[in-house]
N, C-alpha and C positions, 0 to 999 in steps of 0.2 A: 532513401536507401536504408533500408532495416537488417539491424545486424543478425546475422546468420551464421550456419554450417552451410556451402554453396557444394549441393551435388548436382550434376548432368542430369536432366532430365529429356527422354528420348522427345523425337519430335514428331508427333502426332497425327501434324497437320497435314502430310504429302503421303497419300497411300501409296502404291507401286507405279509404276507406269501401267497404263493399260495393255494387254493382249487378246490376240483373238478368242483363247481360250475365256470365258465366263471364271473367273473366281470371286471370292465372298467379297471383296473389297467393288467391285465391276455391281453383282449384286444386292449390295446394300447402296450402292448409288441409283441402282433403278428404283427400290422400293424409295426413295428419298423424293427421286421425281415424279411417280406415280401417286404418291402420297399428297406430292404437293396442291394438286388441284382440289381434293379437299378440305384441308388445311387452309388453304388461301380462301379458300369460301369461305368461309367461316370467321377468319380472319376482316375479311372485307365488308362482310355482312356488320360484324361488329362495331370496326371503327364507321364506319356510313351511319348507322344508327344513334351513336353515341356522340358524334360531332353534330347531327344534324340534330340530337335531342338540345344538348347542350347550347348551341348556338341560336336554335330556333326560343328555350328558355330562358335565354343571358338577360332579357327584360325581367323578367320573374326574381323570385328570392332563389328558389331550386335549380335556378337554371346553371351558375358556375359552380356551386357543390355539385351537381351532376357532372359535368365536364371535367372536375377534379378525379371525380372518383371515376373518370370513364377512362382517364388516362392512369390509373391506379392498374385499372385492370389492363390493358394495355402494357405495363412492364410485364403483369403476369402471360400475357400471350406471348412477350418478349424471350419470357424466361423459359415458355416451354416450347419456342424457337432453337433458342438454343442448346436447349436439352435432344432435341431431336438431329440436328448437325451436330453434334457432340458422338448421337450414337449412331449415325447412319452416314456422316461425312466423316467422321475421326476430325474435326473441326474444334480445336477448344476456346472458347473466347468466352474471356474473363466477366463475371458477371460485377452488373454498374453497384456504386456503392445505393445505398437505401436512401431515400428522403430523410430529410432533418426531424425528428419528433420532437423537437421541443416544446417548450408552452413557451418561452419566453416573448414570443410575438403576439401569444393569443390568437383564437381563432382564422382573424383576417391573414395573420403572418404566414399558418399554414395551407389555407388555401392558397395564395397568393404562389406559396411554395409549389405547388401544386402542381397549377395552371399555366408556371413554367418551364415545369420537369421537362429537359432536352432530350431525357432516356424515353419515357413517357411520347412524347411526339415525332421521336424519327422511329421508333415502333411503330404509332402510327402511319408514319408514310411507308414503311416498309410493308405493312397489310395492305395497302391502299395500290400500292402497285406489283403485288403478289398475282392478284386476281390473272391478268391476261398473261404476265410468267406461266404462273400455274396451267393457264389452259394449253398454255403451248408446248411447255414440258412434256403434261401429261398425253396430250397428243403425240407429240415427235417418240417418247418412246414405248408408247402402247404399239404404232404402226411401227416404230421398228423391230419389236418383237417375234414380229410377224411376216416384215419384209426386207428389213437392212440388217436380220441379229447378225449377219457375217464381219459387220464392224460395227458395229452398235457397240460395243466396249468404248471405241473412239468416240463418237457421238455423246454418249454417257458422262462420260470424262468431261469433255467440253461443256457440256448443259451443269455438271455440277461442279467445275471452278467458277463457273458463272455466280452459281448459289454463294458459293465461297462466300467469293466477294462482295455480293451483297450482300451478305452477314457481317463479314465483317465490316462494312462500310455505316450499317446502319444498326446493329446489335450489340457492339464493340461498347464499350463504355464510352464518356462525351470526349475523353482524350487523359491524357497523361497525368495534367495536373488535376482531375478528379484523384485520381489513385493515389497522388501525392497528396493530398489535402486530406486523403482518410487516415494515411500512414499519420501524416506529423499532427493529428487528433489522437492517435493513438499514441505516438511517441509523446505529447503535454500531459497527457495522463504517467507516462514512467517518469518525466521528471519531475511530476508533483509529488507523484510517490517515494521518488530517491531523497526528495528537498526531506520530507517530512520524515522519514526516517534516519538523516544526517543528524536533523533537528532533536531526533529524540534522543542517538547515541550521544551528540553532545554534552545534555541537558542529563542523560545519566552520569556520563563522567564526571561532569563538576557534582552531581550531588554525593553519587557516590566514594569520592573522590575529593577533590581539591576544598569541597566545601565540609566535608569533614571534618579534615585534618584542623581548616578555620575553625571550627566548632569547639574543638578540641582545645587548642592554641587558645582562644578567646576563655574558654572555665579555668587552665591553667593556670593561663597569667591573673584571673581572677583569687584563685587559692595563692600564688605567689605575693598579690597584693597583700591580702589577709595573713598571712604569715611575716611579711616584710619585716616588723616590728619584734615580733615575738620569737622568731625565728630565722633569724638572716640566711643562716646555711640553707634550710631547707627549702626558703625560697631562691635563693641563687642557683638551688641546683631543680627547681621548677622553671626558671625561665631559663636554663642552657636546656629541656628537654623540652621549649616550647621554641627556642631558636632551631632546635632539630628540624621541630614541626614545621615551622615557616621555610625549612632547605626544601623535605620533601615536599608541601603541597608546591610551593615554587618549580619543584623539578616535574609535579605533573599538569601545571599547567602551563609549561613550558611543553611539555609530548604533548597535550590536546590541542596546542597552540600548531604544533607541527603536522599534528594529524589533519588538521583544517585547512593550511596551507603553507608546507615549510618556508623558512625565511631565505635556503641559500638558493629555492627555486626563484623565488623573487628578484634577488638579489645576484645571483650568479647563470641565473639560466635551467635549462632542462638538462644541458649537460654535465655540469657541477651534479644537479642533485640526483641523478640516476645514479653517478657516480658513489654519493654519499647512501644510496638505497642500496645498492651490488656490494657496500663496501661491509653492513650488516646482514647479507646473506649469508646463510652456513654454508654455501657449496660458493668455491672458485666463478666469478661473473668477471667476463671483460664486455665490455662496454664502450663501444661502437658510438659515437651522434655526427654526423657528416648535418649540420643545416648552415645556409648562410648565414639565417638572421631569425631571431626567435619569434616564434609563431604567437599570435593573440593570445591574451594571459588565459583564458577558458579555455583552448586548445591543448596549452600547456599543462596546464592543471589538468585535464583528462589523463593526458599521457604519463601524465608522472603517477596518477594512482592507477594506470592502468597495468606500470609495469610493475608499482611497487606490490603490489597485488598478484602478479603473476611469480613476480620473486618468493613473496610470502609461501604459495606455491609448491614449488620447487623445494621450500625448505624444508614442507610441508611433508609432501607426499610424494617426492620423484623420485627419491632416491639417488639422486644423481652424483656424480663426479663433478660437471662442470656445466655451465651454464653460458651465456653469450647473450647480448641485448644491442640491438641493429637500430637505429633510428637516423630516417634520412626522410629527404623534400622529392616529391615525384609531380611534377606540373603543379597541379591545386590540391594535392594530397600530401597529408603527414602519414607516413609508414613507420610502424613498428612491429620489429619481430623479435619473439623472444625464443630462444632455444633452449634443451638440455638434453642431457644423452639419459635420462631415467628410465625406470621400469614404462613409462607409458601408459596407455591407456584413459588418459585424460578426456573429458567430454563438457557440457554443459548441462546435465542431468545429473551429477555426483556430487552435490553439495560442497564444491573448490569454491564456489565465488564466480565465477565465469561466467554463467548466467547473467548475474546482477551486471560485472563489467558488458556483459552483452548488448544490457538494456541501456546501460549508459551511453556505449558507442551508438545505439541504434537512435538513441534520442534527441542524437545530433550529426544526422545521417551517417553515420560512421558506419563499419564493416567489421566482422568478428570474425576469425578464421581459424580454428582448431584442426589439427594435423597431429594424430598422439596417438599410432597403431599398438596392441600389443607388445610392449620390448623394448619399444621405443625406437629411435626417438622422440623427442614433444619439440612440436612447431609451431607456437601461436602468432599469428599474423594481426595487425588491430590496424585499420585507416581510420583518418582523420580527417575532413576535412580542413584545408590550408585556410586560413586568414591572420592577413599579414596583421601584426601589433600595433596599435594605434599610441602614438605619446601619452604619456601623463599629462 
């Protein structure tokens, strides 16, 4: 599940109910069936040729790179199957993900890939039994044109749920977990890229930062050694301005330490530390966590910079009065919602941050849900999924 803005989209697939009256939805299901019996020749012609080159040269060196690439072509007659039920059924079905290109197996790996493409072969059999569809289609509504148009809508109708369903039956992608397998390849890619960019704001702050101040601290007490002797006061008053030094780099790698993963989340829970996050917000947060039992420490750690993120936020740019932070158990789901009564207008395109929390939710099938009209109010929504905590 990849994190989103989730709008209704109309539903495509069910034109009107037919009537006697011909209209365009009635008419483009005739050209669809009419069409078909060319289309299926062609179709038929193809895979017959390509299976029986293939098979006939599987002795040969040529004969399975033939068969490969005969089922290559094959998606593409797949693809402008469905291009055509798309524009003459109002039919949408999802096109299959792409063959793997890697090199990592070297030639044989890809052929091999090939020769077992699932998309690739019930294509094929979907040409394969096109042909005598096709004639009969083409048949039943040529003569009805001529002898049944008084309900030939009806007939129509029924010849092309038929098509429907064998599109979707055999043009539809191999099933669910394809689509899920391409997502969470796409999602290892956002967390490689989140990991590598954690890595570098760290590795700036300490240099910037706490290794400085060391820097600093270390030539100091160097000059205060060198004076020690010759100058006690002005050394004594170099190492109280290098015990300074060692308060503040201590105090920031104590905040880097926090930013990474505070101690009272660990220590106290999700609850404790949203609390301790709401409590350095500039706007009023009450804060809501109804969970029986604390979720998996990864779960947690999402949720705490998801909201401390959202608070930043608000502090940020809502303008708000007041704020509210909801966090509850729903089946195998972590729910978090975050409110304020701000100016509004929040999105995932305005450089808030939200985005990136987007990609993190989505990276671990999570759900992003923004709600932030003109005016206001702002309503961010964030799932999680639930997994229980395992002991130390």
């Amino acid at each position: 599940m990849t994190a989103r803005i989730i709008t209704p989209e109309p539903d495509v697939d069910r034109p009107p109910a037919p009537r006697l009256a011909f209209d365009r939805h009635t008419w483009k299901e005739i050209a669809y069936l009419l069409s078909n019996l060319p289309v299926a020749v062609l179709g038929f012609v193809y895979v017959v040729t390509m299976v029986a080159t293939g098979v006939g040269l599987a002795v040969t060196v040529i004969g399975l790179p033939a068969l490969a690439a005969g089922l290559l072509g094959a998606r593409l007659l797949g693809k402008g199957e469905r291009a055509r039920a798309r524009a003459l059924l109002g039919l949408t079905i999802e096109e299959p993900s792409p063959l793997p290109r890697s090199s990592e197996n070297g030639f044989f790996g890809r052929l091999w890939s090939g020769l077992k493409d699932p998309v690739g072969w019930r294509t094929v059999l979907y040409e394969f039994i096109r042909l005598p569809w096709g004639v009969l289609t083409f048949a039943i509504t040529l003569t009805g044109l001529f002898v049944l148009w008084p309900v030939l809508p009806f007939i129509v109708r029924g010849l092309a749920n038929a098509d429907r369903a064998m599109a979707r039956a055999l043009l539809s992608p191999s099933d669910e977990l394809e689509r899920r397998i391409a997502e969470l390849e796409s999602d290892r890619g956002v967390v490689v890229d989140t990991a590598a960019a954690d890595l570098r704001r760290i590795e700036r702050d300490l240099h910037d930062g706490a290794q400085a101040r060391l820097v600093n601290l270390a030539m100091g007490l160097g000059l205060a050694k060198e004076k020690l002797l010759e100058d006690p006061d002005a050394a004594a008053a170099m190492v109280d301005e290098a015990h300074g030094e060692v308060k503040l780099a201590l105090q920031e790698l104590r905040d880097l330490a926090r930013g990474i993963h505070p101690a009272v989340l660990t220590d106290r829970g999700l609850d404790a530390a949203l609390s301790s996050v709401a409590s350095r917000c500039t706007v009023p947060v009450k804060v809501t966590a109804d969970l029986p039992q604390r979720p998996a420490a990864a779960i947690e750690g999402i949720a705490y910079f998801t909201v401390s993120e959202l608070l930043q936020n608000v502090s940020k740019h809502s303008g708000a009065r007041s704020a509210s932070v909801d966090v509850w158990r729903s089946a195998d789901r972590l729910l978090i919602q975050v409110q304020d009564d701000g100016r509004g207008g929040a999105s995932l395109d305005k450089g808030t941050g939200m985005s990136g929390l987007a990609d993190r939710l989505g990276a671990v099938d999570g759900l992003f849900v923004v709600d932030s009209p003109e005016g206001g109010p702002t309503t961010v929504t964030a799932e999680l999924p639930w997994r229980d905590r395992t002991p130390a």
